[in-house]
Steps between C-alpha positions, in 0.01 A plus 500: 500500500361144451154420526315192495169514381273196676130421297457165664291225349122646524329389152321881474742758251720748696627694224381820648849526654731360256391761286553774750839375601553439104399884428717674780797324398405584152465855544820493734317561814602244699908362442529159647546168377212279485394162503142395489285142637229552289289255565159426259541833404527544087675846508881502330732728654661753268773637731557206754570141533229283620382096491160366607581252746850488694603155680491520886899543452477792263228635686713539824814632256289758419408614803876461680611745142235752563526852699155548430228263471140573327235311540133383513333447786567136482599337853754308362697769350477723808621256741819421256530849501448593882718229588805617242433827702447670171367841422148421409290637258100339499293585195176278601285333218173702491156300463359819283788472251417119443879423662298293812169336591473776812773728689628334741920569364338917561435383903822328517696746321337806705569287822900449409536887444295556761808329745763665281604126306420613168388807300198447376389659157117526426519797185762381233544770416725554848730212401802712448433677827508218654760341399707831577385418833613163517843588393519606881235274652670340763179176593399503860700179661347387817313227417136439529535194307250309651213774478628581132462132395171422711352847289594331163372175590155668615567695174536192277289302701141705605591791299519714785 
């Protein structure tokens, strides 16, 4: 299994799940091959590939390579992801662990699983479970696409 890892550009440290990933694949609890966007984040992988910034090119490499795609609750990244009709894996930045200025990625993420897009993941310590999951996670299809992007322009937007 390949998965893509997606940190996006925020300026706030996300290392909170590099190291997780880092630690199952350390401990050999999760076999897969990863590649990470990190993003601002200052945390060096010990048991994966990663690189801070991609180019719009590699960026959409990664994501046509990947059977599995982690991410933040960046917009950005779930769109690309949504729209390579990925399994989707959304691990928002949390305000309380200093990852965001407030939790709006939570809403969005709990809104996604909510309509069976994505899996979202709220404990880390359910990562592995998750991803399990995903390894059968077939995304709901239809399209709402004009609701979906409407919510993460009111999201990026009002904040609402």
């Amino acid at each position: 299994m390949k998965i893509f890892v997606a940190l996006g550009t925020h300026p706030q440290q996300f290392k909170r799940l590099l190291e997780k990933i880092d630690s199952l694949l350390g401990r050999g609890k999760l076999k897969a091959q990863v590649f990470a966007q990190t993003g601002n984040s200052n945390y060096k992988p010990k048991h994966f590939l990663s690189k801070k910034f991609l180019a719009p090119k590699e960026f959409e490499r990664e994501f046509q390579k990947a059977d599995l795609v982690i991410t933040h609750g960046g917009a950005g990244s779930i769109i690309s992801a949504l729209r390579h009709k990925k399994p989707l894996v959304i691990v928002p930045r949390r305000k309380e662990y200093g990852e965001h200025t407030d939790n709006h990625q939570l809403d969005l993420a709990l809104a996604l699983d909510k309509r069976g897009k994505a899996i979202a993941v709220l404990d880390l310590e359910k990562l592995s479970t998750a991803i399990e999951k995903a390894r059968g996670f077939n995304p709901v299809k239809h399209s709402e696409k004009k609701k979906l992007v409407e919510r993460i322009k009111r999201f990026l937007v009002e904040g609402k």
